[in-house]
C-alpha positions as CSV (number, residue, x, y, z in Angstrom):
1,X,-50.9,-21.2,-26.9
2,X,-54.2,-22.1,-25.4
3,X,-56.2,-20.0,-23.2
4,X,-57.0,-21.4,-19.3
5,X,-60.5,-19.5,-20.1
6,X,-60.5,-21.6,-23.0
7,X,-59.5,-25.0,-21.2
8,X,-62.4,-23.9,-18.3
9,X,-65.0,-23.2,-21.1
10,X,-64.3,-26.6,-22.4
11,X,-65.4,-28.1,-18.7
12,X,-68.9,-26.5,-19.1
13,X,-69.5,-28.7,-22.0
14,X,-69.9,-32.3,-21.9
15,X,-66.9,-34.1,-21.9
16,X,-66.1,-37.9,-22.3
17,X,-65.4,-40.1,-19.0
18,X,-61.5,-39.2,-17.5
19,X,-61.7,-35.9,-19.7
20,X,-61.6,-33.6,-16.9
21,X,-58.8,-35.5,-15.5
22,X,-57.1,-34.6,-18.9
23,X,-57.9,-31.0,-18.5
24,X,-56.8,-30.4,-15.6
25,X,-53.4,-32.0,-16.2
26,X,-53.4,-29.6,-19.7
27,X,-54.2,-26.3,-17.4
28,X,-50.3,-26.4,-16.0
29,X,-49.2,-27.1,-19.4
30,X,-50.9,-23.9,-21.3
31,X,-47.8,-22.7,-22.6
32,X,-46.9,-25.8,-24.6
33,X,-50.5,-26.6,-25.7
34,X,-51.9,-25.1,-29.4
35,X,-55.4,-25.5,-30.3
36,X,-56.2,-26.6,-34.0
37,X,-59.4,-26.9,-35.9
38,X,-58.2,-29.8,-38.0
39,X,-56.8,-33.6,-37.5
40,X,-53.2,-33.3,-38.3
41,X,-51.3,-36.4,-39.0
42,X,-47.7,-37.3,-37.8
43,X,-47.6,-34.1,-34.7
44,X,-48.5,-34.4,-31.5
45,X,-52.2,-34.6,-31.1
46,X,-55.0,-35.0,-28.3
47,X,-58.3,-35.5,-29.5
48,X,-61.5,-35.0,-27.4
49,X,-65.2,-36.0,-28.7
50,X,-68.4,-36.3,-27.4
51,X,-67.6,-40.4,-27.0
52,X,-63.8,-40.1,-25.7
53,X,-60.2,-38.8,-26.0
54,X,-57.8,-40.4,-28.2
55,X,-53.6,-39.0,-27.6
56,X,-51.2,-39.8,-30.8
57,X,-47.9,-38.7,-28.7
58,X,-44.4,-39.5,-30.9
59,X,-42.3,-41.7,-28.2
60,X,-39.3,-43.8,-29.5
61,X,-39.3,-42.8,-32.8
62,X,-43.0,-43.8,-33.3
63,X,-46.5,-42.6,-32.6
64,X,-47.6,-44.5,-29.7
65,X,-51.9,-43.9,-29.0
66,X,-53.8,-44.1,-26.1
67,X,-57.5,-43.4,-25.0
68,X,-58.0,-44.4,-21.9
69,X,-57.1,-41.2,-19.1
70,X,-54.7,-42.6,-17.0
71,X,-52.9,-44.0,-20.1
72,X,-53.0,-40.2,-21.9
73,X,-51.9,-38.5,-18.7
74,X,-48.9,-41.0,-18.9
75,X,-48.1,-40.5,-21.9
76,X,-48.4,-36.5,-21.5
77,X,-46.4,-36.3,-18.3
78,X,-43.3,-38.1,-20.6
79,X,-44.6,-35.4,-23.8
80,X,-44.2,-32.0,-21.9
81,X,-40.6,-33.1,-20.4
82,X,-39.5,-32.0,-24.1
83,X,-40.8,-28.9,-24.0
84,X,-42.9,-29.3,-27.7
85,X,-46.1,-28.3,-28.3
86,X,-49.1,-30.5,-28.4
87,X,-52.2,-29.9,-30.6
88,X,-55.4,-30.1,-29.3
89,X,-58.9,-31.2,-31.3
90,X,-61.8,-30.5,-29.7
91,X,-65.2,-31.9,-31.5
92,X,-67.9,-31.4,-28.9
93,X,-71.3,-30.7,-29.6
94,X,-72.8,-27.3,-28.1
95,X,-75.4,-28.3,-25.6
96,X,-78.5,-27.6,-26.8
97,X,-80.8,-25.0,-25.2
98,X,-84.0,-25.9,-23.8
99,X,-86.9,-24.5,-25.4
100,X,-88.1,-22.9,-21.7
101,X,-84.8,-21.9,-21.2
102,X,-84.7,-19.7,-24.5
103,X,-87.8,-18.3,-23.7
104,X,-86.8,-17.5,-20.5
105,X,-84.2,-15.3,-21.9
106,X,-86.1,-14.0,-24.8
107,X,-88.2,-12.7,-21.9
108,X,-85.1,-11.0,-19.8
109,X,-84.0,-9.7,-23.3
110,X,-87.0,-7.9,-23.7
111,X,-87.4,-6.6,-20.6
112,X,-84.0,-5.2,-21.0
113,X,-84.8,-3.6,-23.9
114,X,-87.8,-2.0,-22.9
115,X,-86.3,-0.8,-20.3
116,X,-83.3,1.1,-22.3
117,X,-86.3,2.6,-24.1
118,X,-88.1,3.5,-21.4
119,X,-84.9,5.1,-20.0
120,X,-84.8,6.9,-23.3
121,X,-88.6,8.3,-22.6
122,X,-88.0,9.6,-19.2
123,X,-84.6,11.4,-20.0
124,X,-86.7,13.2,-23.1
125,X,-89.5,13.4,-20.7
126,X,-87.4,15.4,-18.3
127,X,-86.1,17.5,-21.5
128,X,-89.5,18.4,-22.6
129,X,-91.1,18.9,-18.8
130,X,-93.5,16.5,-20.3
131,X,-94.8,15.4,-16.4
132,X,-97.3,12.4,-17.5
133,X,-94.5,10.7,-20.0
134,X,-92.2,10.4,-17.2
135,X,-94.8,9.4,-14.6
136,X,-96.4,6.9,-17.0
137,X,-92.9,5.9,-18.0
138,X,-91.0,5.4,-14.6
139,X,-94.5,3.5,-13.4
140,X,-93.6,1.3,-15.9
141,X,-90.1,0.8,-15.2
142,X,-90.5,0.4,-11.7
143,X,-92.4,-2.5,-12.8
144,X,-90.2,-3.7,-14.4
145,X,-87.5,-3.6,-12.2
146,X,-89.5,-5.7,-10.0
147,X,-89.5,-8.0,-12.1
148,X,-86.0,-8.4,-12.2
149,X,-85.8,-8.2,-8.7
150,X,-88.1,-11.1,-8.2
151,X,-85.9,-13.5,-10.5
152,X,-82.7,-12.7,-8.3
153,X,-84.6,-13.6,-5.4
154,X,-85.3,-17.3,-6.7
């Protein structure tokens, strides 16, 4: 069975035209769909890719296909009145990350890890009685929280 996370992670990504369409017609059906990481032949299969969906649903003794949406939904709506399962490919590219984007987070990871350090000074800080450690050290995460607190306000 497939996931509903998994059907709403797969509408972050970028779908074909009529996909989401698709989608939402599969969220009602969870229980009858079955992801698969291969083409099968001869079972019921829905195919999404970067460049469209293609639906190979059995249907009077043959394998009927479709691609455009309102055709697949069609043929769907007459698929999940049996009550079989339908396999679901999904070959979509990740979207790649812009390169200010990454550094952007390489930044907020940083900052995040300084900052468990820093946490790790003041608490061994406040073990020693070591006063200028934890003064220098909370200074310095008080500047940092600003930080944070200045990308939330954006």
């Amino acid at each position: 069975m497939v996931t509903k996370e998994d059907i709403l992670l797969l509408k972050t990504k970028i779908l074909p035209s009529g996909a989401d369409m698709v989608l939402d017609f599969l969220l009602n059906r969870l229980h009858q769909v079955e992801l698969t990481q291969i083409v099968m032949e001869n079972v019921p299969l829905l195919i999404i890719g970067r460049h469209g969906m293609i639906a190979r649903i059995p249907m009077n003794g043959g394998m009927r296909k479709a691609s455009q949406p309102a055709e697949i939904i069609e043929l769907l709506q007459h698929f999940f009145q049996r009550q079989e399962t339908l396999y679901l490919f999904i070959n979509l590219p990740d979207l790649p990350m812009p390169v200010e984007v990454t550094q952007v987070l390489q930044e907020v990871q940083a900052r995040a890890a300084r900052k468990e350090e820093l946490r790790r000074i003041i608490d061994q800080a406040l073990d020693e009685g070591n006063r200028e450690l934890f003064y220098e050290a909370a200074r310095e995460w008080k500047e940092l929280s600003s930080y944070d607190s200045d990308d939330r306000d954006r």
